[in-house]
C-alpha positions in Angstrom: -155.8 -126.1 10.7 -155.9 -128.7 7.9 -157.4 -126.1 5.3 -155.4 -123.8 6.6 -151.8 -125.2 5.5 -153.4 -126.6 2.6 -154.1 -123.3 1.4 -150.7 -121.9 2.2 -149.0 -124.7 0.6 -150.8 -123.9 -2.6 -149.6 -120.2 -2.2 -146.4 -121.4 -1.7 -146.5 -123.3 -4.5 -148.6 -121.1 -7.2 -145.7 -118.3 -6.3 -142.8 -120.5 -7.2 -144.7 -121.5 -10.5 -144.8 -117.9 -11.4 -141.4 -116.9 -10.4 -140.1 -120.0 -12.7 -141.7 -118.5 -16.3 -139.6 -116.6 -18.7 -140.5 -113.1 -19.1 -142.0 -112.2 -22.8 -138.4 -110.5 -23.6 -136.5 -113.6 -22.6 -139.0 -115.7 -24.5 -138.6 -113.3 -27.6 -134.7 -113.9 -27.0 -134.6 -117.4 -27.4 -136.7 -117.1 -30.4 -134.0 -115.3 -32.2 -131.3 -117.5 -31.1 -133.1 -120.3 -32.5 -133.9 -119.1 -35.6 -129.8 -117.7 -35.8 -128.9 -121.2 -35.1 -131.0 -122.8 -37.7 -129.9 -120.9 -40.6 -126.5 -122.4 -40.9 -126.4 -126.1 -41.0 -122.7 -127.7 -40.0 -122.7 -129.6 -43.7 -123.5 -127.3 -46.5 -126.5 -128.0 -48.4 -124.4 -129.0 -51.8 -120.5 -129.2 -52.6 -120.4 -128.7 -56.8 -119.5 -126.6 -59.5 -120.4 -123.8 -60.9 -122.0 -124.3 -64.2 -123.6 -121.0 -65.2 -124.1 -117.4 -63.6 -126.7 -115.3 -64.1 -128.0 -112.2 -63.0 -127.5 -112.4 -59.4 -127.2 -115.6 -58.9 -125.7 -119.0 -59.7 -126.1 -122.3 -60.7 -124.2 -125.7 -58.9 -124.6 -128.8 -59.8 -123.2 -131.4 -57.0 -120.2 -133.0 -57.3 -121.3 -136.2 -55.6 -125.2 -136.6 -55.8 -127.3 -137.6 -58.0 -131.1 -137.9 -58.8 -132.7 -141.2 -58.9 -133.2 -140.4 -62.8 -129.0 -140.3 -63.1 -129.0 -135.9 -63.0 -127.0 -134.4 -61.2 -128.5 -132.9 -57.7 -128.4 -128.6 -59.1 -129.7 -125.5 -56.8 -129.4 -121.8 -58.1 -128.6 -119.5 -55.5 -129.4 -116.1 -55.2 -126.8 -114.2 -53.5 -125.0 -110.2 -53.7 -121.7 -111.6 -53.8 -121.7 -112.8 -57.0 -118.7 -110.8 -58.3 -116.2 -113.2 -56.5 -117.8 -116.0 -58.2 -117.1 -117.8 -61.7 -118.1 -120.4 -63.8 -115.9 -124.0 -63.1 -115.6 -122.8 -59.4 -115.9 -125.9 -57.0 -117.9 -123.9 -53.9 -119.4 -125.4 -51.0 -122.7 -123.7 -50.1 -125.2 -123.2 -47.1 -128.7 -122.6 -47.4 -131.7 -122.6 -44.5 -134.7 -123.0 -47.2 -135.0 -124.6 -50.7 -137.7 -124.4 -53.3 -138.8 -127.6 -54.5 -138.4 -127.8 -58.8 -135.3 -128.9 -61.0 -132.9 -126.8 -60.5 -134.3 -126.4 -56.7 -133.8 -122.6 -55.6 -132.7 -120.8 -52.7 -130.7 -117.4 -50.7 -127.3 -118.8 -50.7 -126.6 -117.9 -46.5 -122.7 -119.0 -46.8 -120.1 -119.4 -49.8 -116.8 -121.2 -49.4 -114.6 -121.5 -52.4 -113.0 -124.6 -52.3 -109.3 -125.3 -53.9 
């Protein structure tokens, strides 16, 4: 009798463990939410100006931080909206992933113009 509720208990208890795990599509679901989520940061990555344009893209120099060496912090961004942009521009700007050198580079994600 012993065995035998053993054994149903761990039926029991093997089918609630299923029923509690995320289906491939919800797991799939959640891995795009994160990954939406982690793009845009709440602080952008710099505040500066616009010192040069190029191309597509352009290059900031922060307002506020510097290197340890006394240069300014400076990222080019690559981005398609570059015709609203101009040199002496203060712009706040949002990246997800930087490449390390001096200027650092990245895919400007969000642009603000600030007055």
């Amino acid at each position: 009798m012993k065995k035998f509720s053993l054994i149903i208990s761990l039926l029991f208890l093997s089918i609630g463990l299923l029923g509690c795990q995320k289906s491939g599509n919800e797991e799939e679901l959640d891995k795009e939410i994160s990954k939406s989520t982690e793009k845009i940061t709440v602080k952008p990555t710099i505040i500066g100006e616009i010192v040069q344009i190029e191309g597509e893209r352009f290059l900031v120099e922060s307002i506020t931080e510097k290197l340890p060496d006394g240069r300014p912090d400076a990222i080019w961004f690559s981005t398609d909206e570059i015709e609203s942009l101009k040199v002496g521009l203060t712009v706040s700007v949002w990246t997800n992933a930087i490449e390390d050198s001096y200027p650092q580079q990245a895919n400007a994600e969000k642009i603000e113009i600030n007055e």
